[in-house]
C-alpha positions in Angstrom: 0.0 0.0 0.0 2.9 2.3 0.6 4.1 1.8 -2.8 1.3 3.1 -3.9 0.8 6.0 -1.8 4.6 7.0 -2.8 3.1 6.6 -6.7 0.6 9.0 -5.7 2.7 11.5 -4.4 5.3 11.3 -7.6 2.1 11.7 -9.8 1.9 15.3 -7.3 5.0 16.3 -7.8 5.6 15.8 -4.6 9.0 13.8 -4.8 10.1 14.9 -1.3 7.2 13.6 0.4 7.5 9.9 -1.9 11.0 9.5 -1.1 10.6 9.9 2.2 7.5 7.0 2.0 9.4 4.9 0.3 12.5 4.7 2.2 10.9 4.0 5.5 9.3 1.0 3.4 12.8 -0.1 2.6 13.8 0.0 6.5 10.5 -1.9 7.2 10.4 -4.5 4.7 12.5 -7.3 4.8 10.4 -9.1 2.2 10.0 -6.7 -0.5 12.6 -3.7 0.1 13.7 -3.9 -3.4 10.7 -2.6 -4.9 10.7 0.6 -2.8 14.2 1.0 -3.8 13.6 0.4 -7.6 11.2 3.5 -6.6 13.8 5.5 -5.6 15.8 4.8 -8.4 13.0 5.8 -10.5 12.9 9.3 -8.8 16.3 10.1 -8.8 16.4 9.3 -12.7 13.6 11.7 -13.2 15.4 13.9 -11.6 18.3 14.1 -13.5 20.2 12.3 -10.0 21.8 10.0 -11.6 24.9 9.1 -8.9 22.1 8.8 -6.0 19.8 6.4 -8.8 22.6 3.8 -9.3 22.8 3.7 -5.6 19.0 3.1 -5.0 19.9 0.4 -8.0 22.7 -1.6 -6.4 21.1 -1.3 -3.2 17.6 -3.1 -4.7 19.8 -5.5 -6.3 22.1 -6.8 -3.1 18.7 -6.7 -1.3 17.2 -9.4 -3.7 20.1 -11.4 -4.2 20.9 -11.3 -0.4 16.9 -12.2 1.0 15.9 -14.1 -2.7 19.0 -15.6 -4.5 18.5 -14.1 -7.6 19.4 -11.0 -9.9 16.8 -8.1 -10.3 16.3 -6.9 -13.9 14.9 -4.1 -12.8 17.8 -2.8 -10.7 20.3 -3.9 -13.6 18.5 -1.6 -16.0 18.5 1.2 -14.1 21.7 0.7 -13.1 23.2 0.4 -16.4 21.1 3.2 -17.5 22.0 5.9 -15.0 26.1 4.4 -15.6 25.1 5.2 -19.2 23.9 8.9 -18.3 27.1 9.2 -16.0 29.6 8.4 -19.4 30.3 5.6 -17.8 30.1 3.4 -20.6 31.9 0.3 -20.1 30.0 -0.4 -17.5 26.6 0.4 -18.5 27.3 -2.0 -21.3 28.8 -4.5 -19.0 25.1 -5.0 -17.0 23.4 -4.4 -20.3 25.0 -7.5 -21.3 24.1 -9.4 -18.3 20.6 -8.2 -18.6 20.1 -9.1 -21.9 21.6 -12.8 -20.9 19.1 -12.8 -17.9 16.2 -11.4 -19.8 16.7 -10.5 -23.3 12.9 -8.8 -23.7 13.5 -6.5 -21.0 11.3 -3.3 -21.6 13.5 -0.5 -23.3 16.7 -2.7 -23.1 17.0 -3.3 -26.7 17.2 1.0 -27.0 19.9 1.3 -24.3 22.4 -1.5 -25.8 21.4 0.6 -29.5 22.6 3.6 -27.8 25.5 1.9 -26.2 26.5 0.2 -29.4 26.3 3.8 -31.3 28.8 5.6 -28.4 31.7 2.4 -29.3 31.3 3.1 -32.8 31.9 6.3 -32.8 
């Protein structure tokens, strides 16, 4: 439900107020903490905070490997995304790689590796 009231408040404008929803979710939930981080990542992105996105990123992702066992897709595209937006390149197209071995129909996945593949050639 939190989730969604943090929704809410992005759809306000009111990223402040969402952010703050969301990471008291993350230091409640031990089930589901990812998603509210994936949230976060989502804001920051949005907001052009790219540094603080990867770190919502790589925080959802050790969460759901830590508590599930597995890799998130979702924090691997936003962190290769936000590495992208950084000019970090190698490594955006380093988890866009792995991404696209883990789930190769991610949404919007086949545009970043385009974009990735267009910066090398240059």
């Amino acid at each position: 439900m939190r989730w969604t009231e943090a929704d809410v408040l992005c759809d306000l404008k009111q990223f402040q107020a969402a952010r703050r929803v969301l990471l008291d979710t993350a230091e409640r939930d031990r089930r589901s903490a990812h998603k509210a981080y994936i949230r976060l990542a989502r804001i920051e992105y949005l907001l052009g905070n790219h540094e603080k996105s990867r770190e919502y990123a790589e925080s959802a992702a050790k969460f759901f490997l830590e508590r599930w066992g597995g890799f998130l897709d979702d924090a691997a595209f936003w962190d290769a995304l936000n590495s992208y937006k950084l000019g970090e390149y190698e490594r955006a197209e380093q988890v866009a790689m792995e991404l696209k071995k883990q789930n190769p129909r991610y949404p919007k996945l086949a545009l970043l590796v385009s974009r990735l593949a267009e910066r090398t050639s240059l």
